[in-house]
C-alpha positions in Angstrom: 207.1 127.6 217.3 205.5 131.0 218.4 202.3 131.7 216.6 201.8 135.4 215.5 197.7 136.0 214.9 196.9 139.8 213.3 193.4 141.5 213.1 192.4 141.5 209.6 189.3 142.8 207.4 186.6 140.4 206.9 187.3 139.2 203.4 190.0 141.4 203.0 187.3 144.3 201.3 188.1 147.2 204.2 190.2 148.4 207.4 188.3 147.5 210.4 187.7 150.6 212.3 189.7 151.5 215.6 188.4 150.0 219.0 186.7 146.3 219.5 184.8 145.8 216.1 181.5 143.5 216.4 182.7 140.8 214.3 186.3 140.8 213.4 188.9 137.9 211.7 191.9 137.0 212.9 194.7 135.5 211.0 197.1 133.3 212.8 200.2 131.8 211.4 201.7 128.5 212.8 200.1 126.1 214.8 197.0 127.3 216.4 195.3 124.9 219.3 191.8 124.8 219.6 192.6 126.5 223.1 193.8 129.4 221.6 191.3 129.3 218.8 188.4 129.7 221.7 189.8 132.3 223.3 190.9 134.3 220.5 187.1 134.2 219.4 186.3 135.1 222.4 188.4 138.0 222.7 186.7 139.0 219.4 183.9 139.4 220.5 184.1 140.3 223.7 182.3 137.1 225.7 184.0 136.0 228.9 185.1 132.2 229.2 181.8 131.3 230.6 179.3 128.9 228.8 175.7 130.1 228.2 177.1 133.7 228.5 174.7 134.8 225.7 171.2 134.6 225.7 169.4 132.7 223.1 166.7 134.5 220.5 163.3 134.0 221.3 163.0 132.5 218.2 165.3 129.4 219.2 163.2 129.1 222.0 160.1 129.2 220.3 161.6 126.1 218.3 163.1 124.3 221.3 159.3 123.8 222.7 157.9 123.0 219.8 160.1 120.3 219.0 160.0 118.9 222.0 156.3 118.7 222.1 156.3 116.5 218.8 155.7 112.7 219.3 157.1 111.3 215.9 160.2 113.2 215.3 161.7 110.5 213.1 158.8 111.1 210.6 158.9 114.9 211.1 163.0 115.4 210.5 161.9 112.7 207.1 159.4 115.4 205.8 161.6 117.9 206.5 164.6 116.6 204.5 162.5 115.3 202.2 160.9 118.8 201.6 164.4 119.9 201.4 165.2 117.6 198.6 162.1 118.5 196.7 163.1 122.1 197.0 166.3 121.3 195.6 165.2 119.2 192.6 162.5 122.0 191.7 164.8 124.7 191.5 167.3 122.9 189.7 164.6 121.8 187.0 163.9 125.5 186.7 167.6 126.3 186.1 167.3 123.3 183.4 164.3 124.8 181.8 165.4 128.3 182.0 168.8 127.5 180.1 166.5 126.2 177.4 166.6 129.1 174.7 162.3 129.1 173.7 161.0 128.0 176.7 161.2 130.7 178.9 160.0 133.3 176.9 157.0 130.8 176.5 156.4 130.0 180.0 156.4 134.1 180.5 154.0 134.5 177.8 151.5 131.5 179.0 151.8 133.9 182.5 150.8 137.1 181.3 148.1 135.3 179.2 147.0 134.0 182.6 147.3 137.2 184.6 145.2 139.0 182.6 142.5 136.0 181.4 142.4 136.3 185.9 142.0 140.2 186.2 139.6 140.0 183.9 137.8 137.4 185.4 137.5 137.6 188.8 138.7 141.4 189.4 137.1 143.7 187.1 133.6 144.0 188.0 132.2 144.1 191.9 130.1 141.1 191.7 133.2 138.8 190.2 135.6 140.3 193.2 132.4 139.6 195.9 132.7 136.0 194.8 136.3 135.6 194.8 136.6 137.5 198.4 134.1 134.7 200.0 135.5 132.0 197.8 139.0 132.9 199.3 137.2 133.2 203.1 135.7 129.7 202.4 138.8 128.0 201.8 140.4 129.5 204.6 137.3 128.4 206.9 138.0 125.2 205.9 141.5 125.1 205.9 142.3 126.5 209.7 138.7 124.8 210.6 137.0 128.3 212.2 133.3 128.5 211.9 133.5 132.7 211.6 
């Protein structure tokens, strides 16, 4: 069975322009081996057969050593999902709360109240904003442990 494979628009929304676009879809019809699929990607965008053709971001780097200079990486991949989860859970109790027709006009209310009960505070006169700027500087101290 011959296999026919067209360039096409990403998502179908424009023409791709004339020439070797950067990122570009093809549709194939009939079988397609994962072969052809490689190469056809590959055509795309323009890397030769080779591995490791394409240099990776500094940023994966970055990652690469610091991963590999943890000891208890079971424990730190079990934060990290769990941190996940709890991201997850936290926003969808927000979309619970938020579908709730009083509460979130309440919730915006109890901030403003807040914002301003802070301004007024801790920002209005010099002496209040002295206080808060070395309170802040303190906890920072403390936190990254620097004696400055």
């Amino acid at each position: 069975m011959a296999t026919a494979c067209r360039l096409a628009a990403p998502l179908g929304l424009a023409p791709l322009p004339r020439g070797r676009p950067a990122a570009a879809v093809f549709r194939c019809s009939g079988k397609v081996g994962p072969r052809i699929s490689v190469a056809v990607v590959r055509a795309a965008n323009g890397t030769s057969g080779g591995e490791g053709s394409a240099e990776t971001p500094e940023i994966v780097k970055a990652v690469q050593d610091a991963w590999a200079k943890v000891e208890d990486k079971y424990a730190v991949a079990t934060i990290g999902f769990a941190s996940l989860v709890g991201l997850w859970t936290a926003v969808g109790a927000l979309k619970a709360i938020d579908k709730l027709p009083i509460l979130p006009g309440v919730f915006e209310l109890v901030g403003i109240g807040y914002t301003g009960w802070f301004a007024y505070r801790n920002l209005i006169f010099q002496p209040d904003r002295e206080a808060l700027i070395s309170n802040i500087k303190s906890t920072y101290n403390e936190i990254t442990g620097n004696s400055s």
